[in-house]
SEZARO-611497 format. One record per atom (N, C-alpha, C): residue number from 0; residue in one letter; atom name; x, y, z. Coordinates in pm, whole numbers. Example, Ala and Ser with C-alpha at 12.3 -4.5 7.8 and 13.67 -1.06 7.14 Angstrom:
<sites>
(0 'A' 'N' (1319 -569 780))
(0 'A' 'CA' (1230 -450 780))
(0 'A' 'C' (1320 -330 780))
(1 'S' 'N' (1285 -225 708))
(1 'S' 'CA' (1367 -106 714))
(1 'S' 'C' (1290 3 787))
</sites>
This chain:
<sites>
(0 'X' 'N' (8072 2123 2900))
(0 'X' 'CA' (8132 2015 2825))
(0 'X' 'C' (8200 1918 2922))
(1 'X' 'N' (8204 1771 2885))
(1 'X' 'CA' (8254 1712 2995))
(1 'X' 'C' (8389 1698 2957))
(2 'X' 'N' (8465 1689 3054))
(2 'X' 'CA' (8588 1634 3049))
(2 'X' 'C' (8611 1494 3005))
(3 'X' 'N' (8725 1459 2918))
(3 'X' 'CA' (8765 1364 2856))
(3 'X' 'C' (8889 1263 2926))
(4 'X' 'N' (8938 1157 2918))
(4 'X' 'CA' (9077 1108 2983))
(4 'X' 'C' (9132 1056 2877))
(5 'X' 'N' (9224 1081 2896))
(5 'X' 'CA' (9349 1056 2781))
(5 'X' 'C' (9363 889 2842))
(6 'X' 'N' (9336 794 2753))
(6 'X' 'CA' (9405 621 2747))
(6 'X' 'C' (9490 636 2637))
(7 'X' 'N' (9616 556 2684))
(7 'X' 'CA' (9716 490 2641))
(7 'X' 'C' (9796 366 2668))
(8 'X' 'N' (9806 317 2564))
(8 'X' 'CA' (9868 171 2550))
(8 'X' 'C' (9959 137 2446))
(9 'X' 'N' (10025 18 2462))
(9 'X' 'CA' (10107 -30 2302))
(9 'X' 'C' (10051 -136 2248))
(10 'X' 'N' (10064 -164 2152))
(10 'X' 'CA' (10009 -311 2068))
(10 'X' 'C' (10112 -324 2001))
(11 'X' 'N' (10090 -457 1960))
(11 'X' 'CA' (10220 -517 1860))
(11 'X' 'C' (10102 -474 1729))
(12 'X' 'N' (10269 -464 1643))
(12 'X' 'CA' (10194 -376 1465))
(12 'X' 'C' (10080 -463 1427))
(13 'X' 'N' (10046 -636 1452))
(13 'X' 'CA' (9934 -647 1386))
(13 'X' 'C' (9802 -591 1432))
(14 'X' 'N' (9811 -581 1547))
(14 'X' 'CA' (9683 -554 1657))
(14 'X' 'C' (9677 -388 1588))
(15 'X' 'N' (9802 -279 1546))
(15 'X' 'CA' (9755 -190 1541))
(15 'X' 'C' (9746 -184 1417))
(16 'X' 'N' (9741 -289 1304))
(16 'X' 'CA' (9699 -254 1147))
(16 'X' 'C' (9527 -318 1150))
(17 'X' 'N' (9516 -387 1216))
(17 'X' 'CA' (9325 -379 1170))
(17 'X' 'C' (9277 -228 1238))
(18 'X' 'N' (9280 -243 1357))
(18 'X' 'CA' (9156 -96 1351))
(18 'X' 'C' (9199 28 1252))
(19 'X' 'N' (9306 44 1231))
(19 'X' 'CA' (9376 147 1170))
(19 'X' 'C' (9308 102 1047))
(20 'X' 'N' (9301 -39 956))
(20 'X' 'CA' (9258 -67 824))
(20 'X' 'C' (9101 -17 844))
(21 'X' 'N' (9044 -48 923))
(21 'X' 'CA' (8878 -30 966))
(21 'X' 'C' (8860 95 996))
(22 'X' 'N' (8933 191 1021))
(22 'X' 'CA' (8914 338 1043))
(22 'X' 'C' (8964 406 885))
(23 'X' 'N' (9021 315 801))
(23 'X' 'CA' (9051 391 644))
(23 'X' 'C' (8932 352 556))
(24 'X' 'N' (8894 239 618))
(24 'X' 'CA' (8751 177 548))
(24 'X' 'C' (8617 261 559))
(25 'X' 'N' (8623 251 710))
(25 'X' 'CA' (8490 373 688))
(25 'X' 'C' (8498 560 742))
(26 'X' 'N' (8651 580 645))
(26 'X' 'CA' (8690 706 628))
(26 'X' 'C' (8633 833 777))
(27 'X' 'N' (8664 749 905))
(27 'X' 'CA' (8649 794 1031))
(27 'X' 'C' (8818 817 1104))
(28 'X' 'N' (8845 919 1221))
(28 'X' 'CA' (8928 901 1256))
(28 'X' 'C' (8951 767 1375))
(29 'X' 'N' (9090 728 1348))
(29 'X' 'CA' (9137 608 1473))
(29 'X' 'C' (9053 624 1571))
(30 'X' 'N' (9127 772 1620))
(30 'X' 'CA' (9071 772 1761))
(30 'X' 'C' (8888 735 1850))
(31 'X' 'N' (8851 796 1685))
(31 'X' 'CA' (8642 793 1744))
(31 'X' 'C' (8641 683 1716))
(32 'X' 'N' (8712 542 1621))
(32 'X' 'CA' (8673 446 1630))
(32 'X' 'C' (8726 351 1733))
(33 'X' 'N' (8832 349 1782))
(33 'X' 'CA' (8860 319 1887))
(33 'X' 'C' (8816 372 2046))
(34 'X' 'N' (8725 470 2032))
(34 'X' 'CA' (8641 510 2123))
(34 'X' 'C' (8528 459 2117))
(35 'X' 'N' (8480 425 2015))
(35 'X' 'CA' (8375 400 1980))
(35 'X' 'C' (8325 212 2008))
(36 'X' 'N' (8464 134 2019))
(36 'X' 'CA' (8490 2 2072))
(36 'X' 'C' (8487 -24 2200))
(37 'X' 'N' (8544 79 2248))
(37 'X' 'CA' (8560 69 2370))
(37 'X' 'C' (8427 77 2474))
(38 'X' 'N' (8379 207 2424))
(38 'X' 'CA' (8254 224 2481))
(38 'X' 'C' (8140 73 2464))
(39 'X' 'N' (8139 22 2325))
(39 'X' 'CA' (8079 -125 2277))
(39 'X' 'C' (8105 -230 2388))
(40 'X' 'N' (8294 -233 2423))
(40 'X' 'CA' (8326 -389 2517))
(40 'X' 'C' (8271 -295 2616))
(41 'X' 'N' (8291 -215 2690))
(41 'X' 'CA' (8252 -200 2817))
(41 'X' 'C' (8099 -215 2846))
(42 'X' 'N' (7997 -157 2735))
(42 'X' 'CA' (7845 -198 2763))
(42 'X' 'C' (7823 -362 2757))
(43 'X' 'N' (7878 -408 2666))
(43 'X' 'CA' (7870 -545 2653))
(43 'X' 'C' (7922 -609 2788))
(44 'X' 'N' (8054 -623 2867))
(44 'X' 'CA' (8091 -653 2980))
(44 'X' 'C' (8018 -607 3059))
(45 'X' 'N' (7985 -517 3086))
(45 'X' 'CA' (7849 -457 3184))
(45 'X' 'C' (7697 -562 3197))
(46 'X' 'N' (7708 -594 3060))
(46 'X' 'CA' (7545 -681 3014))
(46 'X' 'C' (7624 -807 3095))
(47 'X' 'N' (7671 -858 3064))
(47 'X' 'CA' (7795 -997 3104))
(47 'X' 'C' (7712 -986 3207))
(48 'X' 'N' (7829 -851 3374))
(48 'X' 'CA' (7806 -917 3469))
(48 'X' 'C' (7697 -888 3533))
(49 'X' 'N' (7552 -834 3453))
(49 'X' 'CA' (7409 -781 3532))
(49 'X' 'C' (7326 -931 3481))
(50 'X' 'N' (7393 -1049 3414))
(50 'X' 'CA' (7293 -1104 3379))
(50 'X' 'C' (7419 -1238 3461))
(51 'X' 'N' (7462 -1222 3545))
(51 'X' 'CA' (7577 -1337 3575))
(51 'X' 'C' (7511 -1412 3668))
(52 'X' 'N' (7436 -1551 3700))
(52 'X' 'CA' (7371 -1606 3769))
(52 'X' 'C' (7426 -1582 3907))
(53 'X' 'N' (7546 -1562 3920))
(53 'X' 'CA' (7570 -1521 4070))
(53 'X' 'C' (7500 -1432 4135))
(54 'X' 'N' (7485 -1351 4052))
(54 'X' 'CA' (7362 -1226 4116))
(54 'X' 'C' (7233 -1286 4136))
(55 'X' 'N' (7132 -1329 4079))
(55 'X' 'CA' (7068 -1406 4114))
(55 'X' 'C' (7039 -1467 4247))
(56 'X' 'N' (7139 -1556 4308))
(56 'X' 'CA' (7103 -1590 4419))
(56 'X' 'C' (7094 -1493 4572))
(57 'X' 'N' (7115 -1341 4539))
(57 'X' 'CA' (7113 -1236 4642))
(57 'X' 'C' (6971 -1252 4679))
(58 'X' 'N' (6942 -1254 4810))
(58 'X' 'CA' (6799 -1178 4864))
(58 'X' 'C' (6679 -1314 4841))
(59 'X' 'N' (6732 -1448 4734))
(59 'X' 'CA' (6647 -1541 4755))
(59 'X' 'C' (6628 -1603 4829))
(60 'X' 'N' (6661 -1619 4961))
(60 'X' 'CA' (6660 -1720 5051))
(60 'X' 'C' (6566 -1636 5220))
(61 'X' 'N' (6461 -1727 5238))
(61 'X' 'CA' (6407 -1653 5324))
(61 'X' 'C' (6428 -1649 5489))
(62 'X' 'N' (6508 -1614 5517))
(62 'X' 'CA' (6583 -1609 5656))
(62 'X' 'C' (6511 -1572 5790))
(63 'X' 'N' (6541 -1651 5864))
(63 'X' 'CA' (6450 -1606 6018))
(63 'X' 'C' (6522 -1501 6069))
(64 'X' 'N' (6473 -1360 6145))
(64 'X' 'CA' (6523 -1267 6176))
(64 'X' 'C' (6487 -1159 6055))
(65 'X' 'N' (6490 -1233 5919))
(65 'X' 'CA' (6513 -1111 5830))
(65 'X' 'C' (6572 -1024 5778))
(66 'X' 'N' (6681 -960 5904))
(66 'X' 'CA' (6707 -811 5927))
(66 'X' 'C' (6846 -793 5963))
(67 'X' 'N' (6918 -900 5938))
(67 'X' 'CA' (7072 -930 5981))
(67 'X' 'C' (7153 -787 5971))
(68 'X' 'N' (7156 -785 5822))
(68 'X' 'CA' (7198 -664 5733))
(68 'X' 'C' (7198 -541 5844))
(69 'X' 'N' (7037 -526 5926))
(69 'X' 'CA' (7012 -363 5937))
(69 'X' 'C' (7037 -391 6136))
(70 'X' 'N' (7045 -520 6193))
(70 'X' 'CA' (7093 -508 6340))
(70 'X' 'C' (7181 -423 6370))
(71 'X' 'N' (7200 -389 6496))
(71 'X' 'CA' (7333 -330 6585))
(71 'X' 'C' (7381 -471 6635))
(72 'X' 'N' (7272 -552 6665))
(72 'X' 'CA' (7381 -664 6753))
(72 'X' 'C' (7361 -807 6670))
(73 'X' 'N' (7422 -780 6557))
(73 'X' 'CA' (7407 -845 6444))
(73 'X' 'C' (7478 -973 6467))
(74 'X' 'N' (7562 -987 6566))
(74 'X' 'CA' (7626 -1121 6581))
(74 'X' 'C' (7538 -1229 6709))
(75 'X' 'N' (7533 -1355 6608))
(75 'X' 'CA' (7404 -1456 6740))
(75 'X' 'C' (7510 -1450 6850))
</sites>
């Protein structure tokens, strides 16, 4: 079984009356639904930064030498 980590935080009472209303709604506990968000923003932020055009420009540019990265005497 894997091990779990205990998160903790505070919210002000409105922040903690919706999920609490949304966990009486679909008769689940807080906790799996607030696990269950979390796990959601973090895949979603993940998608964010694998599709972030900054990445993109790695490895496009075709360089003389090539091999900068893998030299010992990597400095001209």
């Amino acid at each position: 079984m894997r091990r779990k980590k205990v998160v903790q935080t505070e919210v002000d009472p409105a922040t903690d009356a919706r999920p609490r209303h949304i966990a009486d709604r679909r008769s689940i506990p807080l906790k799996d639904l607030v696990r269950e968000e979390l796990r959601s923003y973090a895949d979603r932020l993940e998608g964010d930064i694998e599709t972030d055009p900054a990445f993109e420009i790695i490895g496009c540019w075709d360089l003389k030498g090539k091999n900068w990265s893998e030299r010992k005497d990597w400095r001209p």
